[in-house]
N, C-alpha and C positions, 0 to 999 in steps of 0.2 A: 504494500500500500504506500502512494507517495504520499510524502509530508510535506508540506510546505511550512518555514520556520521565520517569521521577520527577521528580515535586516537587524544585526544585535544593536547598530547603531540609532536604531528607531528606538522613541520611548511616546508611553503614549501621553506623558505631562514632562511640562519643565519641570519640573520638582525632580521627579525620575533621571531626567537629563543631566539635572545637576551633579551628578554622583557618577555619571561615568568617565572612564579612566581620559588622566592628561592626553593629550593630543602627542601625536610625535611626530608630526610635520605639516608646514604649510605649505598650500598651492597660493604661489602670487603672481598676478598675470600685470607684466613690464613691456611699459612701450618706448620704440627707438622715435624721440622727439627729431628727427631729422631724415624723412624716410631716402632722401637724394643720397643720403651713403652706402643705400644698400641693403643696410642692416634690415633684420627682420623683428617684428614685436614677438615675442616668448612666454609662456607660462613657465616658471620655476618653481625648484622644490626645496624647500627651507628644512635644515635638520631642527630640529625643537626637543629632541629625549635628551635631558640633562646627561643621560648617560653616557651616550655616544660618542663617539672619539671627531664626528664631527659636527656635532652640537653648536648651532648658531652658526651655519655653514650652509650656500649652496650647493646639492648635493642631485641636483637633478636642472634638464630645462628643456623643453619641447618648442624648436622654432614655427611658426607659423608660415604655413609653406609661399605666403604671397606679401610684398612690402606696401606699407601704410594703412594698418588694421584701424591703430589704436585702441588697441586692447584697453577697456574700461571696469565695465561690471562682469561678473560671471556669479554661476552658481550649479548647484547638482540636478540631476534629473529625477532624482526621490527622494526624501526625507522622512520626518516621523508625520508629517500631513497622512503619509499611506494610511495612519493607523485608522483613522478615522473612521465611524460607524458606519457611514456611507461611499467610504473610500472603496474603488473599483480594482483596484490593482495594488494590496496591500503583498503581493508576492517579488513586488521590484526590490531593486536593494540600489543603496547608494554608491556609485559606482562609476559614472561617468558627469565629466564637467561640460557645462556648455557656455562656451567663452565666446563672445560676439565683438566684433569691430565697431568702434561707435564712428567710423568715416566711411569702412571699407561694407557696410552692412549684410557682413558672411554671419554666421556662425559656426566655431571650432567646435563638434563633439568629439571631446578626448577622454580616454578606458584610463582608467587609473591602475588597472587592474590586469595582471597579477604583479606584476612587481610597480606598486604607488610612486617609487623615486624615479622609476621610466615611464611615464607617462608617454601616450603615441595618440595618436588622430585618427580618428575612424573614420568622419564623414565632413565634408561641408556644406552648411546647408547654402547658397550663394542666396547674393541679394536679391536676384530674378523672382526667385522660389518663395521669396518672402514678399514682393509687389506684389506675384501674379495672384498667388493663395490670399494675401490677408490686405492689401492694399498700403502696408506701411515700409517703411526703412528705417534705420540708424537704430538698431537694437541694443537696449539699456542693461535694464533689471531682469533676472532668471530669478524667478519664484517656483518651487515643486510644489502643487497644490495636490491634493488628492483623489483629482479628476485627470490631471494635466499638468504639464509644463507649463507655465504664462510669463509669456515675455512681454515688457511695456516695449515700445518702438518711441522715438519721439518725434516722427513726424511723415511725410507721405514719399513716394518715391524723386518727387522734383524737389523735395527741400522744404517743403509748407506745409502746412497742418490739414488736417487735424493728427496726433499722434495718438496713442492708444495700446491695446493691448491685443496678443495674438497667443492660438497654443501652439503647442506641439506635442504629438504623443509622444509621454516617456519610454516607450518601449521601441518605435521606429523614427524616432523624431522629425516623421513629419511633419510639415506646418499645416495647421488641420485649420486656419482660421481667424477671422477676424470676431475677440470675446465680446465688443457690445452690439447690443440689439436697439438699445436706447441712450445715445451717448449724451442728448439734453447740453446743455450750454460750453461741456467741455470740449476745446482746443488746445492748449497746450497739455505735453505727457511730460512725465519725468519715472518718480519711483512709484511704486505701489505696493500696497501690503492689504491684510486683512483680520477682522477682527471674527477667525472663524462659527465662534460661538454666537456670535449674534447674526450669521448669513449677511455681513455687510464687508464689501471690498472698497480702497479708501487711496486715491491716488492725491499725485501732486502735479506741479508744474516748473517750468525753466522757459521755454523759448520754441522757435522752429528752429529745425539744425542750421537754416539761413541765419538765423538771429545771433551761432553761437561758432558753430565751426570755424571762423577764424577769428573767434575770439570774443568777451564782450562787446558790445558796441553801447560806447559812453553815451551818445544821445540818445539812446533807447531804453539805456538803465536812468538816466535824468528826467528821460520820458515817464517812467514808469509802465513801459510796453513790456516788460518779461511780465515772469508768471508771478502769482500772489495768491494762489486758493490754496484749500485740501476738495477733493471730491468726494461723497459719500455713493456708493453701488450699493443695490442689491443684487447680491453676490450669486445667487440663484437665478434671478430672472434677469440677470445682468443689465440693468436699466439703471440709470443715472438718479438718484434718489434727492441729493444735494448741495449744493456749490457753501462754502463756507473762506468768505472772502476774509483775508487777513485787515485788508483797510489802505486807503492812502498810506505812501510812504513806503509798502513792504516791497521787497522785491527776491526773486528767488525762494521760494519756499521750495524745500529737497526732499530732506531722507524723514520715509516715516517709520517709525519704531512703536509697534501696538505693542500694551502689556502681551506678555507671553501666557497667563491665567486665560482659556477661553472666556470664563465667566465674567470678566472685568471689560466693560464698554467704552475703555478710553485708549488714549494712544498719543504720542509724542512726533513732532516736527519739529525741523529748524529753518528759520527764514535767515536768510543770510545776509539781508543786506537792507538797511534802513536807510532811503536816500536823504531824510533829513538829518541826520547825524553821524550815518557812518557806523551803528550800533547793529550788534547780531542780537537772537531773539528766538528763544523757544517755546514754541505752543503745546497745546494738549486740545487734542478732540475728544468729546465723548459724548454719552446722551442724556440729557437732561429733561425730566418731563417727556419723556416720549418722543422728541426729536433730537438732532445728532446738531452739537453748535461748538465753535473753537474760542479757545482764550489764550492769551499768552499769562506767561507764567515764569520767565527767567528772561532780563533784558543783561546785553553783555554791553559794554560800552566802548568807546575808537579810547585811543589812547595817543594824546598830544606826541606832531612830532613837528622836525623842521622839513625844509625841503627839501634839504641837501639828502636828508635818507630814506628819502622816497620815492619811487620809479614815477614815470611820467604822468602817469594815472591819476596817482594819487597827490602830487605836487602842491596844487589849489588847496586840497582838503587840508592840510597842514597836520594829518591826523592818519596814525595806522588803523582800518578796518579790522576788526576780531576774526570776518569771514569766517561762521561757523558753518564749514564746509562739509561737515557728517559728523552723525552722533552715532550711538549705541547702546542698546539694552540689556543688561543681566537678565541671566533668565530667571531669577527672584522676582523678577521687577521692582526691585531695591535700588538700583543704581541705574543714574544716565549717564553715559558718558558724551562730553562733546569737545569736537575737538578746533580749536581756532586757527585755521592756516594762515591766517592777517600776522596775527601778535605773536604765535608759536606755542599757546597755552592749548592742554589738555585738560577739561574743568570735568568731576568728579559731583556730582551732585545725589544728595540722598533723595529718595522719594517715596518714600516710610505715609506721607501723604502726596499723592502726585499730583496736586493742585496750590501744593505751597513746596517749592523741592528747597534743600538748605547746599548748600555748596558744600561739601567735605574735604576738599583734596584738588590740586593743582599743580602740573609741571610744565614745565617751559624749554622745548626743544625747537632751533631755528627763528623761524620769524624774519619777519619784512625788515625792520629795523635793528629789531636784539641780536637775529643772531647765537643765540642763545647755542655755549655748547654742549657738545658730549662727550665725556670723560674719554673715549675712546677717540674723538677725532678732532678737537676744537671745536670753533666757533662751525655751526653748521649753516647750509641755504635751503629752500625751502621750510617746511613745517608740518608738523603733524597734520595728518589730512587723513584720510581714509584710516578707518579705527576698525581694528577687531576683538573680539573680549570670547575669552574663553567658556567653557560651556560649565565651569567650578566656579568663575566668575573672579579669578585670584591673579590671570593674567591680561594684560594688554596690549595688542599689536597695534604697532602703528607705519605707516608712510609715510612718500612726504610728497607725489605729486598731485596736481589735480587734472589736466586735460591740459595737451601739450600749449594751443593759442593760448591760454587762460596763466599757465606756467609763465608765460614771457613776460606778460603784463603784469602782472604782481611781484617776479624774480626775475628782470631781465638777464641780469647777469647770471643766469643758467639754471640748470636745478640738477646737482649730483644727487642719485636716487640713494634712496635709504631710507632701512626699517627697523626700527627702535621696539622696545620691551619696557613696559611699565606693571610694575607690581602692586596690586591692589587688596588693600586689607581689609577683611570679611565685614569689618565695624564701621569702617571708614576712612577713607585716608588713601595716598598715592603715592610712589616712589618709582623712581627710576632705576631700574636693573642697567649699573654703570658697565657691566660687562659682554653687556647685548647691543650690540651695534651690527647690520649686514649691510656693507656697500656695493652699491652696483656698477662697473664700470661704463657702458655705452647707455644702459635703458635705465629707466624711470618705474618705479613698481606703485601700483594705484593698489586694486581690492587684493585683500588677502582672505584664502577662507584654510580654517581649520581640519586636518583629516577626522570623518565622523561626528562634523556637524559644530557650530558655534553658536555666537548668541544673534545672530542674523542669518541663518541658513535655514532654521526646520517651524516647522508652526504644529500647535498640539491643539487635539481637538477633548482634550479631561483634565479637569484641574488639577 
Protein backbone atom coordinates (compact mmCIF):
# COMPACT_ATOMS: atom_id res chain seq x y z
CA UNK A 1 0.00 0.00 0.00
CA UNK A 2 1.50 3.43 -0.88
CA UNK A 3 1.84 6.07 1.69
CA UNK A 4 2.07 9.27 1.16
CA UNK A 5 4.04 11.34 4.05
CA UNK A 6 4.26 15.42 4.14
CA UNK A 7 7.07 17.33 3.28
CA UNK A 8 8.98 17.12 7.02
CA UNK A 9 9.42 20.70 6.29
CA UNK A 10 5.78 21.43 6.35
CA UNK A 11 4.19 22.40 9.63
CA UNK A 12 0.63 22.91 9.94
CA UNK A 13 1.05 26.30 12.45
CA UNK A 14 3.91 28.75 13.18
CA UNK A 15 4.08 27.64 16.51
CA UNK A 16 5.07 24.08 15.19
CA UNK A 17 7.54 25.81 12.68
CA UNK A 18 9.14 27.46 15.38
CA UNK A 19 10.91 24.49 16.61
CA UNK A 20 12.28 23.04 13.67
CA UNK A 21 15.97 22.44 13.25
CA UNK A 22 18.48 25.72 12.24
CA UNK A 23 18.63 26.18 8.67
CA UNK A 24 22.16 25.02 7.17
CA UNK A 25 22.05 27.10 4.09
CA UNK A 26 20.80 29.91 2.17
CA UNK A 27 19.69 30.30 -1.52
CA UNK A 28 20.47 34.08 -2.57
CA UNK A 29 19.74 35.14 -5.81
CA UNK A 30 22.69 38.03 -7.13
CA UNK A 31 22.50 40.36 -9.81
CA UNK A 32 25.41 41.51 -12.32
CA UNK A 33 24.52 45.42 -12.06
CA UNK A 34 26.35 45.81 -15.60
CA UNK A 35 24.84 43.35 -17.84
CA UNK A 36 27.45 44.83 -21.02
CA UNK A 37 30.28 42.61 -19.27
CA UNK A 38 28.83 39.69 -19.92
CA UNK A 39 28.56 38.41 -16.71
CA UNK A 40 25.40 36.49 -15.92
CA UNK A 41 22.92 37.04 -12.61
CA UNK A 42 23.34 33.62 -10.31
CA UNK A 43 21.52 32.07 -7.47
CA UNK A 44 24.13 31.08 -4.67
CA UNK A 45 24.50 28.93 -1.82
CA UNK A 46 25.56 30.23 1.43
CA UNK A 47 27.01 27.70 4.04
CA UNK A 48 25.09 28.61 7.54
CA UNK A 49 25.83 25.12 9.82
CA UNK A 50 28.08 26.64 12.58
CA UNK A 51 29.74 23.45 12.15
CA UNK A 52 31.08 23.37 8.96
CA UNK A 53 34.44 23.84 7.81
CA UNK A 54 32.90 26.23 5.48
CA UNK A 55 30.46 28.13 7.50
CA UNK A 56 29.67 31.79 6.27
CA UNK A 57 31.01 30.66 2.81
CA UNK A 58 29.80 30.41 -0.67
CA UNK A 59 29.77 27.17 -1.39
CA UNK A 60 27.58 26.61 -4.39
CA UNK A 61 26.16 29.12 -7.52
CA UNK A 62 23.97 28.35 -10.58
CA UNK A 63 24.42 30.86 -13.44
CA UNK A 64 21.60 31.90 -15.27
CA UNK A 65 21.90 30.65 -18.62
CA UNK A 66 20.92 34.28 -20.45
CA UNK A 67 22.44 38.03 -19.43
CA UNK A 68 20.33 40.81 -17.97
CA UNK A 69 17.67 38.94 -15.79
CA UNK A 70 17.85 40.94 -12.69
CA UNK A 71 17.24 38.56 -10.49
CA UNK A 72 14.82 40.15 -7.72
CA UNK A 73 12.33 38.10 -5.69
CA UNK A 74 12.14 34.39 -5.75
CA UNK A 75 10.56 31.75 -3.76
CA UNK A 76 9.56 27.76 -3.58
CA UNK A 77 6.91 25.84 -5.34
CA UNK A 78 5.30 24.39 -1.94
CA UNK A 79 5.38 25.20 1.58
CA UNK A 80 3.34 24.38 4.64
CA UNK A 81 0.15 26.21 2.68
CA UNK A 82 -0.03 22.22 1.29
CA UNK A 83 -1.22 21.46 4.67
CA UNK A 84 -4.23 23.17 4.46
CA UNK A 85 -7.81 21.41 4.92
CA UNK A 86 -8.79 22.32 1.53
CA UNK A 87 -5.22 22.09 0.06
CA UNK A 88 -5.24 19.92 -3.21
CA UNK A 89 -1.97 18.75 -3.43
CA UNK A 90 -0.79 18.37 0.01
CA UNK A 91 1.67 15.24 -1.52
CA UNK A 92 4.26 18.02 -3.19
CA UNK A 93 7.23 18.70 -1.19
CA UNK A 94 9.40 21.77 -1.01
CA UNK A 95 11.94 21.38 -3.41
CA UNK A 96 12.39 23.46 -6.33
CA UNK A 97 12.81 27.40 -6.45
CA UNK A 98 11.26 29.66 -8.88
CA UNK A 99 13.56 32.78 -9.56
CA UNK A 100 12.14 35.30 -12.05
CA UNK A 101 13.91 38.38 -13.90
CA UNK A 102 12.36 41.56 -12.97
CA UNK A 103 13.72 43.10 -16.78
CA UNK A 104 14.23 39.88 -18.53
CA UNK A 105 10.45 38.52 -17.55
CA UNK A 106 11.63 34.47 -17.70
CA UNK A 107 11.32 32.58 -14.86
CA UNK A 108 14.27 30.15 -13.57
CA UNK A 109 12.80 26.68 -12.15
CA UNK A 110 15.65 25.31 -10.32
CA UNK A 111 15.75 21.34 -8.37
CA UNK A 112 17.50 21.92 -5.28
CA UNK A 113 17.55 18.58 -5.12
CA UNK A 114 19.45 15.98 -4.45
CA UNK A 115 22.53 17.57 -3.76
CA UNK A 116 20.98 21.54 -2.34
CA UNK A 117 24.67 23.14 -2.80
CA UNK A 118 24.21 22.12 -6.63
CA UNK A 119 21.47 23.41 -7.58
CA UNK A 120 20.75 23.12 -11.71
CA UNK A 121 17.62 24.53 -13.96
CA UNK A 122 15.15 22.41 -15.03
CA UNK A 123 12.84 24.67 -17.16
CA UNK A 124 12.25 28.30 -18.36
CA UNK A 125 9.30 29.47 -18.36
CA UNK A 126 10.08 32.70 -21.07
CA UNK A 127 8.37 35.90 -21.18
CA UNK A 128 6.03 34.97 -24.29
CA UNK A 129 4.49 32.00 -22.17
CA UNK A 130 3.75 34.50 -19.50
CA UNK A 131 1.94 37.41 -22.19
CA UNK A 132 0.28 34.80 -24.02
CA UNK A 133 -1.34 32.75 -20.96
CA UNK A 134 -1.99 35.45 -18.36
CA UNK A 135 -1.48 38.96 -20.10
CA UNK A 136 1.22 40.22 -17.74
CA UNK A 137 5.21 40.78 -17.42
CA UNK A 138 8.01 41.64 -15.01
CA UNK A 139 7.52 38.81 -12.50
CA UNK A 140 7.97 39.86 -8.69
CA UNK A 141 6.63 37.87 -5.78
CA UNK A 142 6.43 33.79 -5.79
CA UNK A 143 3.95 32.92 -3.01
CA UNK A 144 3.15 28.69 -2.63
CA UNK A 145 -0.49 28.83 -1.84
CA UNK A 146 -2.27 25.75 -1.56
CA UNK A 147 -4.08 25.64 -4.76
CA UNK A 148 -1.12 27.02 -6.76
CA UNK A 149 1.94 28.83 -7.31
CA UNK A 150 0.97 32.84 -7.43
CA UNK A 151 3.09 35.05 -8.90
CA UNK A 152 2.35 39.02 -8.62
CA UNK A 153 3.78 40.58 -12.31
CA UNK A 154 3.95 44.32 -12.14
CA UNK A 155 2.61 45.28 -15.15
CA UNK A 156 1.56 44.34 -18.91
CA UNK A 157 3.78 43.03 -21.73
CA UNK A 158 4.43 46.92 -23.36
CA UNK A 159 5.55 48.24 -19.92
CA UNK A 160 1.80 49.64 -18.58
CA UNK A 161 -0.41 48.52 -16.32
CA UNK A 162 -2.49 47.10 -15.05
CA UNK A 163 -0.15 44.54 -13.09
CA UNK A 164 -1.44 41.71 -11.11
CA UNK A 165 -1.23 38.20 -10.34
CA UNK A 166 -0.82 34.92 -12.27
CA UNK A 167 -0.46 30.99 -11.39
CA UNK A 168 1.29 28.29 -12.10
CA UNK A 169 0.90 24.77 -11.35
CA UNK A 170 3.22 23.56 -8.73
CA UNK A 171 3.73 20.26 -10.12
CA UNK A 172 4.33 21.20 -14.04
CA UNK A 173 4.64 24.97 -13.68
CA UNK A 174 2.70 25.81 -16.07
CA UNK A 175 1.36 29.28 -16.26
CA UNK A 176 -2.22 28.38 -15.88
CA UNK A 177 -3.59 32.16 -15.78
CA UNK A 178 -4.49 35.37 -15.12
CA UNK A 179 -5.88 35.11 -10.67
CA UNK A 180 -8.41 38.14 -10.89
CA UNK A 181 -11.92 38.00 -12.13
CA UNK A 182 -12.78 41.30 -10.56
CA UNK A 183 -9.67 43.57 -10.35
CA UNK A 184 -12.05 46.92 -9.21
CA UNK A 185 -9.90 50.00 -9.11
CA UNK A 186 -6.46 48.25 -8.88
CA UNK A 187 -3.50 49.28 -11.28
CA UNK A 188 -0.42 49.32 -9.89
CA UNK A 189 1.10 45.57 -8.56
CA UNK A 190 3.88 45.06 -6.30
CA UNK A 191 3.88 42.20 -3.34
CA UNK A 192 1.10 40.39 -2.20
CA UNK A 193 0.29 38.05 0.77
CA UNK A 194 -2.77 36.78 2.40
CA UNK A 195 -4.58 36.42 5.59
CA UNK A 196 -5.59 32.63 4.84
CA UNK A 197 -7.96 32.21 7.79
CA UNK A 198 -10.07 34.99 6.87
CA UNK A 199 -10.25 33.99 2.71
CA UNK A 200 -8.84 37.52 2.19
CA UNK A 201 -5.64 38.13 -0.32
CA UNK A 202 -4.07 41.69 0.21
CA UNK A 203 -1.79 43.23 -2.26
CA UNK A 204 0.37 46.50 -2.70
CA UNK A 205 1.64 48.99 -5.16
CA UNK A 206 5.03 50.61 -6.74
CA UNK A 207 4.63 51.97 -10.27
CA UNK A 208 4.48 50.59 -14.18
CA UNK A 209 7.81 48.83 -14.93
CA UNK A 210 7.85 52.25 -17.26
CA UNK A 211 7.64 54.28 -14.15
CA UNK A 212 10.74 52.26 -12.50
CA UNK A 213 13.04 50.21 -14.74
CA UNK A 214 15.48 52.83 -15.19
CA UNK A 215 15.12 54.19 -12.01
CA UNK A 216 12.88 56.55 -9.86
CA UNK A 217 11.80 59.34 -11.75
CA UNK A 218 11.91 62.46 -9.35
CA UNK A 219 8.99 64.28 -10.94
CA UNK A 220 6.65 61.45 -10.56
CA UNK A 221 7.79 60.61 -6.85
CA UNK A 222 7.15 64.86 -6.23
CA UNK A 223 4.03 64.20 -8.27
CA UNK A 224 2.87 61.79 -6.09
CA UNK A 225 2.13 59.29 -9.21
CA UNK A 226 3.65 55.96 -7.70
CA UNK A 227 1.65 53.76 -5.78
CA UNK A 228 0.04 54.47 -2.13
CA UNK A 229 -2.66 51.67 -1.23
CA UNK A 230 -2.97 48.10 0.24
CA UNK A 231 -5.79 46.15 -1.65
CA UNK A 232 -8.10 43.93 0.00
CA UNK A 233 -9.30 40.37 -2.29
CA UNK A 234 -11.54 37.92 -1.67
CA UNK A 235 -9.26 35.26 -1.85
CA UNK A 236 -11.82 32.65 -3.19
CA UNK A 237 -13.92 34.47 -5.40
CA UNK A 238 -10.94 36.58 -6.36
CA UNK A 239 -12.66 39.93 -6.65
CA UNK A 240 -11.37 43.15 -5.53
CA UNK A 241 -13.06 43.64 -2.06
CA UNK A 242 -11.18 47.14 -1.05
CA UNK A 243 -8.73 49.90 -1.93
CA UNK A 244 -7.30 51.33 1.49
CA UNK A 245 -5.47 54.42 0.48
CA UNK A 246 -2.48 55.45 2.65
CA UNK A 247 -3.32 59.43 2.12
CA UNK A 248 -1.42 62.54 0.55
CA UNK A 249 2.15 62.48 0.87
CA UNK A 250 2.77 58.56 0.88
CA UNK A 251 4.56 57.04 -1.66
CA UNK A 252 5.77 53.40 -2.27
CA UNK A 253 3.89 51.37 -0.06
CA UNK A 254 5.80 47.46 -0.46
CA UNK A 255 6.37 44.56 1.43
CA UNK A 256 3.31 43.15 3.32
CA UNK A 257 3.96 40.86 6.33
CA UNK A 258 0.23 39.33 7.63
CA UNK A 259 0.46 37.84 11.23
CA UNK A 260 1.52 34.26 10.73
CA UNK A 261 -1.66 33.02 13.56
CA UNK A 262 -4.57 32.24 10.68
CA UNK A 263 -6.85 33.50 13.28
CA UNK A 264 -5.46 37.10 13.74
CA UNK A 265 -7.02 39.64 10.81
CA UNK A 266 -4.36 42.05 10.60
CA UNK A 267 -1.17 42.42 8.93
CA UNK A 268 1.94 44.96 8.44
CA UNK A 269 3.32 47.22 5.51
CA UNK A 270 5.83 49.64 4.88
CA UNK A 271 5.56 53.00 2.83
CA UNK A 272 8.70 54.13 2.02
CA UNK A 273 8.76 57.38 1.38
CA UNK A 274 6.89 60.52 2.73
CA UNK A 275 7.40 63.37 0.04
CA UNK A 276 6.61 65.98 2.76
CA UNK A 277 9.44 65.03 4.81
CA UNK A 278 11.40 62.41 3.75
CA UNK A 279 10.02 60.18 6.73
CA UNK A 280 9.50 56.08 6.29
CA UNK A 281 6.28 54.61 7.84
CA UNK A 282 4.78 51.48 8.81
CA UNK A 283 1.09 50.55 8.72
CA UNK A 284 -1.09 47.69 9.93
CA UNK A 285 -4.33 46.57 8.03
CA UNK A 286 -6.88 44.69 9.78
CA UNK A 287 -10.73 44.41 10.32
CA UNK A 288 -12.47 46.44 12.26
CA UNK A 289 -16.22 46.20 12.73
CA UNK A 290 -16.67 44.03 9.83
CA UNK A 291 -14.77 45.98 7.40
CA UNK A 292 -10.88 45.76 6.47
CA UNK A 293 -9.25 49.76 7.18
CA UNK A 294 -5.34 50.72 7.51
CA UNK A 295 -3.47 52.97 10.09
CA UNK A 296 -0.06 53.66 10.52
CA UNK A 297 1.41 52.87 13.42
CA UNK A 298 5.52 53.57 13.42
CA UNK A 299 6.75 56.83 11.66
CA UNK A 300 10.77 56.77 11.04
CA UNK A 301 12.01 60.17 10.46
CA UNK A 302 15.14 61.62 7.45
CA UNK A 303 17.97 62.60 9.49
CA UNK A 304 19.68 66.08 8.87
CA UNK A 305 22.53 66.07 6.45
CA UNK A 306 24.77 68.56 4.24
CA UNK A 307 25.03 68.38 0.61
CA UNK A 308 28.31 67.56 0.31
CA UNK A 309 27.20 63.78 1.55
CA UNK A 310 24.58 63.26 -0.42
CA UNK A 311 24.10 61.93 -4.08
CA UNK A 312 22.28 64.08 -6.56
CA UNK A 313 18.99 63.17 -5.58
CA UNK A 314 18.90 63.96 -2.49
CA UNK A 315 21.10 67.38 -2.54
CA UNK A 316 18.00 69.88 -2.04
CA UNK A 317 16.60 67.66 0.70
CA UNK A 318 19.49 68.57 2.94
CA UNK A 319 18.28 65.33 4.76
CA UNK A 320 19.08 61.31 4.57
CA UNK A 321 15.62 59.37 3.67
CA UNK A 322 15.32 56.18 6.22
CA UNK A 323 13.84 54.23 2.99
CA UNK A 324 12.27 51.57 4.77
CA UNK A 325 12.82 49.34 1.87
CA UNK A 326 11.58 45.63 3.43
CA UNK A 327 10.59 44.57 6.78
CA UNK A 328 9.86 41.12 8.23
CA UNK A 329 7.91 38.95 10.55
CA UNK A 330 8.75 36.26 13.40
CA UNK A 331 6.76 33.79 13.12
CA UNK A 332 5.52 34.51 16.94
CA UNK A 333 4.33 37.55 15.40
CA UNK A 334 6.35 39.05 18.35
CA UNK A 335 8.72 40.89 16.39
CA UNK A 336 8.87 43.27 13.18
CA UNK A 337 11.69 43.65 11.80
CA UNK A 338 12.44 46.71 9.27
CA UNK A 339 15.12 47.51 7.66
CA UNK A 340 16.21 51.21 6.58
CA UNK A 341 18.41 51.27 3.27
CA UNK A 342 18.59 55.54 3.43
CA UNK A 343 20.35 55.63 7.01
CA UNK A 344 21.74 51.90 7.28
CA UNK A 345 19.51 51.08 10.44
CA UNK A 346 17.84 47.63 11.12
CA UNK A 347 14.91 48.65 13.68
CA UNK A 348 13.64 45.76 15.83
CA UNK A 349 10.29 46.49 17.13
CA UNK A 350 8.01 44.45 19.68
CA UNK A 351 4.57 43.81 18.81
CA UNK A 352 3.20 42.16 22.19
CA UNK A 353 0.34 44.78 20.86
CA UNK A 354 0.40 45.40 17.18
CA UNK A 355 -1.35 48.42 17.02
CA UNK A 356 1.10 50.36 19.47
CA UNK A 357 4.75 48.34 18.50
CA UNK A 358 7.65 49.78 21.08
CA UNK A 359 11.14 49.74 19.38
CA UNK A 360 13.42 47.10 21.14
CA UNK A 361 16.67 46.95 19.22
CA UNK A 362 18.67 48.72 16.40
CA UNK A 363 21.90 48.28 14.20
CA UNK A 364 23.41 50.37 11.84
CA UNK A 365 25.21 48.76 8.82
CA UNK A 366 26.24 51.11 5.75
CA UNK A 367 24.06 53.99 4.83
CA UNK A 368 23.97 56.82 2.49
CA UNK A 369 25.81 59.10 4.71
CA UNK A 370 27.24 56.87 7.87
CA UNK A 371 28.65 54.42 6.30
CA UNK A 372 28.54 52.67 9.14
CA UNK A 373 31.12 49.62 9.48
CA UNK A 374 31.65 46.00 9.86
CA UNK A 375 34.19 44.75 12.20
CA UNK A 376 35.10 42.50 9.23
CA UNK A 377 35.46 45.11 6.43
CA UNK A 378 35.36 48.99 7.57
CA UNK A 379 33.34 51.52 6.68
CA UNK A 380 30.62 49.71 4.25
CA UNK A 381 28.32 51.02 0.94
CA UNK A 382 25.08 50.29 0.44
CA UNK A 383 22.68 49.18 3.53
CA UNK A 384 20.78 46.69 4.99
CA UNK A 385 17.96 46.08 2.51
CA UNK A 386 16.21 42.84 2.00
CA UNK A 387 15.81 41.05 5.60
CA UNK A 388 15.44 37.42 6.25
CA UNK A 389 14.71 36.03 9.84
CA UNK A 390 14.93 32.64 10.68
CA UNK A 391 12.14 30.29 11.33
CA UNK A 392 13.42 30.14 15.68
CA UNK A 393 13.36 33.71 15.04
CA UNK A 394 17.06 34.15 16.97
CA UNK A 395 18.74 34.97 13.45
CA UNK A 396 18.90 37.76 10.90
CA UNK A 397 19.84 37.91 7.23
CA UNK A 398 20.51 40.78 5.74
CA UNK A 399 21.68 42.40 2.01
CA UNK A 400 22.47 45.34 0.86
CA UNK A 401 21.05 45.93 -2.66
CA UNK A 402 17.91 47.17 -3.87
CA UNK A 403 17.24 47.13 -7.85
CA UNK A 404 20.22 47.98 -9.97
CA UNK A 405 18.77 51.90 -11.56
CA UNK A 406 17.60 52.52 -7.86
CA UNK A 407 21.36 51.36 -6.59
CA UNK A 408 22.80 54.33 -8.42
CA UNK A 409 20.68 56.83 -7.31
CA UNK A 410 20.97 56.49 -3.77
CA UNK A 411 24.87 54.99 -3.90
CA UNK A 412 26.25 56.36 -6.93
CA UNK A 413 29.45 55.56 -6.14
CA UNK A 414 28.68 51.73 -6.46
CA UNK A 415 27.32 49.04 -4.32
CA UNK A 416 29.83 46.04 -3.32
CA UNK A 417 27.37 43.25 -2.54
CA UNK A 418 27.18 41.91 0.99
CA UNK A 419 25.39 39.83 3.44
CA UNK A 420 25.54 40.51 7.14
CA UNK A 421 24.04 38.35 10.21
CA UNK A 422 22.24 40.00 13.04
CA UNK A 423 21.45 38.07 16.36
CA UNK A 424 18.37 38.50 17.96
CA UNK A 425 17.39 37.90 21.56
CA UNK A 426 14.10 35.97 22.30
CA UNK A 427 13.00 39.15 24.95
CA UNK A 428 14.24 41.64 22.82
CA UNK A 429 17.12 43.33 21.65
CA UNK A 430 19.76 43.09 18.54
CA UNK A 431 23.39 42.49 17.84
CA UNK A 432 25.41 42.11 15.24
CA UNK A 433 27.26 38.73 14.60
CA UNK A 434 30.98 40.69 14.03
CA UNK A 435 32.14 37.40 12.54
CA UNK A 436 29.50 37.11 9.69
CA UNK A 437 30.25 39.02 6.81
CA UNK A 438 29.86 37.39 2.84
CA UNK A 439 31.40 39.52 0.07
CA UNK A 440 30.54 39.32 -3.31
CA UNK A 441 32.96 40.15 -5.95
CA UNK A 442 31.18 41.18 -9.44
CA UNK A 443 27.20 40.71 -8.39
CA UNK A 444 24.96 42.31 -5.81
CA UNK A 445 22.69 39.63 -3.61
CA UNK A 446 18.93 41.00 -3.14
CA UNK A 447 16.32 38.12 -1.52
CA UNK A 448 17.72 35.56 0.58
CA UNK A 449 15.59 32.43 1.42
CA UNK A 450 16.37 29.91 4.00
CA UNK A 451 16.70 25.92 3.26
CA UNK A 452 13.04 24.56 4.61
CA UNK A 453 11.34 27.50 4.87
CA UNK A 454 11.69 31.01 6.90
CA UNK A 455 9.64 33.78 8.24
CA UNK A 456 8.57 34.90 4.62
CA UNK A 457 8.26 31.63 2.63
CA UNK A 458 5.24 29.26 4.02
CA UNK A 459 1.65 30.58 5.29
CA UNK A 460 -0.31 28.19 7.88
CA UNK A 461 -3.71 27.45 7.75
CA UNK A 462 -4.12 26.33 12.21
CA UNK A 463 -3.13 28.24 14.83
Amino acid sequence: MALWKPDPTFYPSSRMATAAPPETLAYIVALNPTPSNGRHDALCVLDLDPKSSTYGRLVGQVEMPNVGDELHHFGWNACSAALCPYAPHPHVERRYLLVPGLRSSRIHVIDTKPDPRNPRIVRVIEAEEIASRAGYSRPHTIHCGPDAIYVSALGAPNGEGPGGIFLLDCETFDVLGRWEIDRGPQYFAYDFWWNLGHDVLVTSEWGTPNMFEKGLVPELLLGEKYGRAVHVWDLKRRTHVRKLDAGEGYQLVFELRPAHDPTKAYGFVNCVLSTKDLSGSIWVWHRANGDWTMKKIIDIPAEPASEDQLPPMLKGFKAVPPLPTDINLSLDDRFLYVSCWGTGDMKQYDLSDPFNPKLTGSVRLGGIVSHAPHPKSGPLNGAMQMVEVSRDGRRIYVSNSLYSAIDEQFYPEGIKGWVAKLDANPSGGLALDPNFLVQFEHLRPHQIRLEGGDCSSDSFCYP
